[in-house]
C-alpha positions in Angstrom: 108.5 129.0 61.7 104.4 128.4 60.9 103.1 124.9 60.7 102.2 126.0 57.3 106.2 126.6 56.4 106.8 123.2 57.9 104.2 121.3 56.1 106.0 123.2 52.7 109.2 122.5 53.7 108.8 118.9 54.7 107.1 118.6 51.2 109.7 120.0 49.4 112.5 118.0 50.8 110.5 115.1 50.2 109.8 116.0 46.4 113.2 117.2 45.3 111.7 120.0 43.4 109.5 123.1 43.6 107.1 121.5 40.9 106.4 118.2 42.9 105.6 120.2 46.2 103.4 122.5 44.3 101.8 119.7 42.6 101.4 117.4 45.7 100.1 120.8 47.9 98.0 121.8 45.2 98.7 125.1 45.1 101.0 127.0 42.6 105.0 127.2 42.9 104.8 130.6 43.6 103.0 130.1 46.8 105.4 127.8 47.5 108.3 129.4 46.3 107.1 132.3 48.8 106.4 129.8 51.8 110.0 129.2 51.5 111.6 132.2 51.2 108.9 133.3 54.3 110.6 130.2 56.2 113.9 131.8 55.8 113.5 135.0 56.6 111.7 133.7 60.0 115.3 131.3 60.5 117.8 133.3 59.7 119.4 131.2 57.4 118.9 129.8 53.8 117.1 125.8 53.8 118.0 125.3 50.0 120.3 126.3 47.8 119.6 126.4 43.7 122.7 124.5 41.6 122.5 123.7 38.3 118.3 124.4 38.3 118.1 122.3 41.3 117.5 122.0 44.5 119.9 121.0 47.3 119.2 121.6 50.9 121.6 123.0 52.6 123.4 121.0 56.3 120.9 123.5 58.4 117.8 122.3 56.4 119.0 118.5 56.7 119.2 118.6 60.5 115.9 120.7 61.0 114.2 118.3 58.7 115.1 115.1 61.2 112.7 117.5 63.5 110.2 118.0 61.0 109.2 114.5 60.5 109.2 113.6 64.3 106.2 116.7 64.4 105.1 115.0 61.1 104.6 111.2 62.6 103.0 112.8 65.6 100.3 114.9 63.7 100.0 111.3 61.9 98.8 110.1 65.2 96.1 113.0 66.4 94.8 112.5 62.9 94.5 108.8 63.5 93.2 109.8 66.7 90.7 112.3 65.4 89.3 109.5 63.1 88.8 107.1 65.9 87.0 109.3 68.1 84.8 110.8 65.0 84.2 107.1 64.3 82.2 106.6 67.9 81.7 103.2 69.4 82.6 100.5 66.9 80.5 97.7 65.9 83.5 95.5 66.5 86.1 94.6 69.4 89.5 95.6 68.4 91.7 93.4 70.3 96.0 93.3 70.8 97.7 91.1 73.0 101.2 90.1 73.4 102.7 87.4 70.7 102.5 84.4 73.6 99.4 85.3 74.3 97.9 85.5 71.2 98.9 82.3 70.0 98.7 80.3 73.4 95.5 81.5 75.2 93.7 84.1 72.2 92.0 80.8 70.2 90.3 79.4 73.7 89.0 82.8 74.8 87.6 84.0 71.2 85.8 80.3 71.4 84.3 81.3 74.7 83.6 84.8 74.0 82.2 83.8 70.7 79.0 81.7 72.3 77.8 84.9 74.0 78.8 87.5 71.1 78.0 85.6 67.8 77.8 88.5 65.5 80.5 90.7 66.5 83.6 91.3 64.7 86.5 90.8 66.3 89.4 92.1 65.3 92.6 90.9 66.7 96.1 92.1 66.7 99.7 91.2 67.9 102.1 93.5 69.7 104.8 93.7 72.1 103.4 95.7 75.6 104.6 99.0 74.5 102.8 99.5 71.7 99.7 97.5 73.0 100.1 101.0 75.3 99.8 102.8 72.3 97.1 101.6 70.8 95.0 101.8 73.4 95.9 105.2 73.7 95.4 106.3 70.3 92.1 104.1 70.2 93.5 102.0 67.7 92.2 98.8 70.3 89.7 98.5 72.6 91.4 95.8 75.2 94.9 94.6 75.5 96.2 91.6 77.4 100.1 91.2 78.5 102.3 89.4 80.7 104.3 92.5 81.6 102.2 95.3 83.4 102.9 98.6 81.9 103.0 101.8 84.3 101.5 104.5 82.5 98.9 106.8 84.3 96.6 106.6 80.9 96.1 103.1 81.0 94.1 100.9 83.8 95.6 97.4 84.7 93.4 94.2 85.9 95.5 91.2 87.0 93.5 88.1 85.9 95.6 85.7 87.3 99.4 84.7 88.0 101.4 82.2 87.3 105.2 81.8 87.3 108.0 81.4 84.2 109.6 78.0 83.9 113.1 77.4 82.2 113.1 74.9 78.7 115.2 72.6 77.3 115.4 70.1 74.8 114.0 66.2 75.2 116.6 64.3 76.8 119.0 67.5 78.6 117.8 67.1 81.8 117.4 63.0 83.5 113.6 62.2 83.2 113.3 61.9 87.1 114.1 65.2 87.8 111.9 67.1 85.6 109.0 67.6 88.4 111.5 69.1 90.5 112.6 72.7 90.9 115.6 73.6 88.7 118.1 75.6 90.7 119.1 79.0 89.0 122.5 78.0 89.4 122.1 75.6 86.5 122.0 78.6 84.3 126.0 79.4 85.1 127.9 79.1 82.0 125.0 77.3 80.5 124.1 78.2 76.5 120.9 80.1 77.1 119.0 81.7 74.9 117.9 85.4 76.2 115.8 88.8 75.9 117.0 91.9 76.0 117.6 94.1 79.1 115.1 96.6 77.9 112.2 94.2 78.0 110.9 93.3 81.6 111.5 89.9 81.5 115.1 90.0 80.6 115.7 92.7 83.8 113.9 89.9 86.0 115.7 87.6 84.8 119.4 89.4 84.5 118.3 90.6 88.5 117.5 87.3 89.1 120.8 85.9 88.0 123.1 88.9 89.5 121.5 88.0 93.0 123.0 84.4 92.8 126.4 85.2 91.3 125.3 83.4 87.8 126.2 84.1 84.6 124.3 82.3 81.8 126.2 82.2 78.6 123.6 83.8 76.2 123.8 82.7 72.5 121.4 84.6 71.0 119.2 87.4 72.2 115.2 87.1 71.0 112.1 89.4 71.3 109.6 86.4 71.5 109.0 83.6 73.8 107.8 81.8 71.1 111.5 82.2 68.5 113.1 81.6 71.9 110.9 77.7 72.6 112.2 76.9 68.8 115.6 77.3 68.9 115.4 76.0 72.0 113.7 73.0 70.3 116.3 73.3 67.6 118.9 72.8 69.5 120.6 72.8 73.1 120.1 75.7 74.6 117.8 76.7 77.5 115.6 79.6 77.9 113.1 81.3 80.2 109.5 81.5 79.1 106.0 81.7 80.2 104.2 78.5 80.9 101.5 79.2 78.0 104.9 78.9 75.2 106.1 75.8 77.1 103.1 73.8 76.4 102.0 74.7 73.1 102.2 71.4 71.0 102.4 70.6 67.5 106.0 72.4 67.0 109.0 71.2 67.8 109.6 69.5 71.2 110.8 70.8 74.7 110.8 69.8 78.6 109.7 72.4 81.1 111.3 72.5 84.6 109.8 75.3 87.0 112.5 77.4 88.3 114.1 78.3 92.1 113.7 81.0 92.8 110.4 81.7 91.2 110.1 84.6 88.8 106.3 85.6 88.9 104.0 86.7 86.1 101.0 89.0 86.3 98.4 88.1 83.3 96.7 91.5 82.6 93.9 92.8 81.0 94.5 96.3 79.8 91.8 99.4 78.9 91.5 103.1 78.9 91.5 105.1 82.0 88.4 106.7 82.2 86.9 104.8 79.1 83.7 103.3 79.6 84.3 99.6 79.2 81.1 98.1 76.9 79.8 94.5 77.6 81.2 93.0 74.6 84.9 93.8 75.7 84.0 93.0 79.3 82.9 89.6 77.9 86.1 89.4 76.3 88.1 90.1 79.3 86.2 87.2 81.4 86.5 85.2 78.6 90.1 86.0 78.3 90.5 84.9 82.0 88.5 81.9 82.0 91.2 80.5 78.7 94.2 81.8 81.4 93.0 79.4 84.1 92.2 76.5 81.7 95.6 76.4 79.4 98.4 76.1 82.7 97.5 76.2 86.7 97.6 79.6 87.5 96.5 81.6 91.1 93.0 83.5 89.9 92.8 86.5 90.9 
């Protein structure tokens, strides 16, 4: 089957109709007509069958179309790709980080890097680390920052600093004296938590953490931000894991932080191209980016 019989046939199951795809290919419905029957010959079997005056695709044709627009959404992306790369070096920074980070850390490191690059356009996006991954690698951004290092051999990694998770709870759950002190894991047994799923990173470390020391935290709800997870934390009486840089944002509703025993680390990373040239404006932004790391919660620079 050509590319040229899958772009007709993708186009005709989209349209319904022989006149729509001809219309929307701009070409005639003969040519169309012929693509298809060209498409079947190569198969082997029939995609549509004609009831009525109209088109129905057959079971074959439904499950080969499924196919069709995986091949579709990834010619979407080497034509994105193509565009960015015709486009050259852009006279802005395209930046993504990570939810927490953006909302916690982005606002002091655009001030800094804004002193040294007045006039450049920023542009700044919000992601989860997978696709921060991918649009670095489909040029869509130029630097990404993330508290979960990915492993992909595309993408370069610089740890700007680390720091370490601490567990939340609402004003008034744990006694005021103890709240400097380490809160054992153990507390977490039975305990309405709020968690992450399995699939991210931190919800492994955490789920490894707790199958080390027999505990069993009894989640309520499961969340994909730190941020939802500080509010119904603040909502109500659940605890929850999250990064230092969620625990002491201000002006929402209020928690109580408690660092955690055993520690569960964090790596702060500044994410590029392997192989890409890094310019100064987007090295600016990863120092700058650094620089607001240190200054928002103690961390150990790198």
């Amino acid at each position: 089957m050509r590319l040229r019989h899958i772009e007709v046939f993708g186009v005709v199951m989209q349209a319904g109709s022989i006149s729509a795809a001809a219309h929307w290919l701009h070409v005639s419905q003969p040519a169309v007509t012929k693509a298809l029957q060209q498409a079947e010959q190569q198969l082997g079997f029939r995609l549509f069958d004609r009831v009525k005056g109209k088109l129905h695709p057959t079971p074959e044709a439904a499950e080969l179309y499924a196919e069709v627009e995986k091949l579709n959404s990834n010619v979407q992306a080497i034509r994105r790709l193509a565009a960015n790369l015709r486009g050259g070096v852009a006279e802005r920074v395209k930046v993504v980080a990570t939810p927490a980070l953006a909302v916690s850390v982005m606002p002091q490191a655009l001030g800094r890097w804004r002193q040294r690059h007045p006039h450049t356009l920023c542009d700044l996006a919000t992601q989860h680390t997978r696709e921060i991954v991918e649009a670095l690698l489909m040029r869509e951004a130029d630097v990404g920052f993330t508290m979960q290092p990915p492993e992909h051999p595309g993408i370069d990694c610089r740890v700007l600093a680390r720091t370490e998770m601490v567990a939340i709870a609402p004003p008034g759950y744990w006694p005021a004296a103890t709240l400097a002190e380490a809160l054992p894991i153990a507390e977490f047994d039975g305990a309405p938590t709020i968690g992450f799923p399995e699939a991210d990173q931190i919800g492994r470390l955490f789920a490894d953490v707790c199958a080390q020391h027999g505990v069993t935290p009894a989640i309520t709800t499961c969340v994909q931000t730190f941020q939802i997870a500080r509010e119904l934390v603040a909502a109500g009486g659940a605890l929850a894991l999250v990064d230092p840089f969620t625990a002491s944002l201000t002006g929402r509703g209020a928690v109580v932080a408690r660092p955690l025993q055993p520690a569960i680390a964090l790596e702060i990373c500044a994410l590029t191209v392997r192989g890409k040239a890094v310019g100064d404006s987007v090295a600016r932004m990863i120092e700058a980016f650094g620089d607001a790391v240190r200054a928002v919660v103690d961390t150990e620079s790198i």
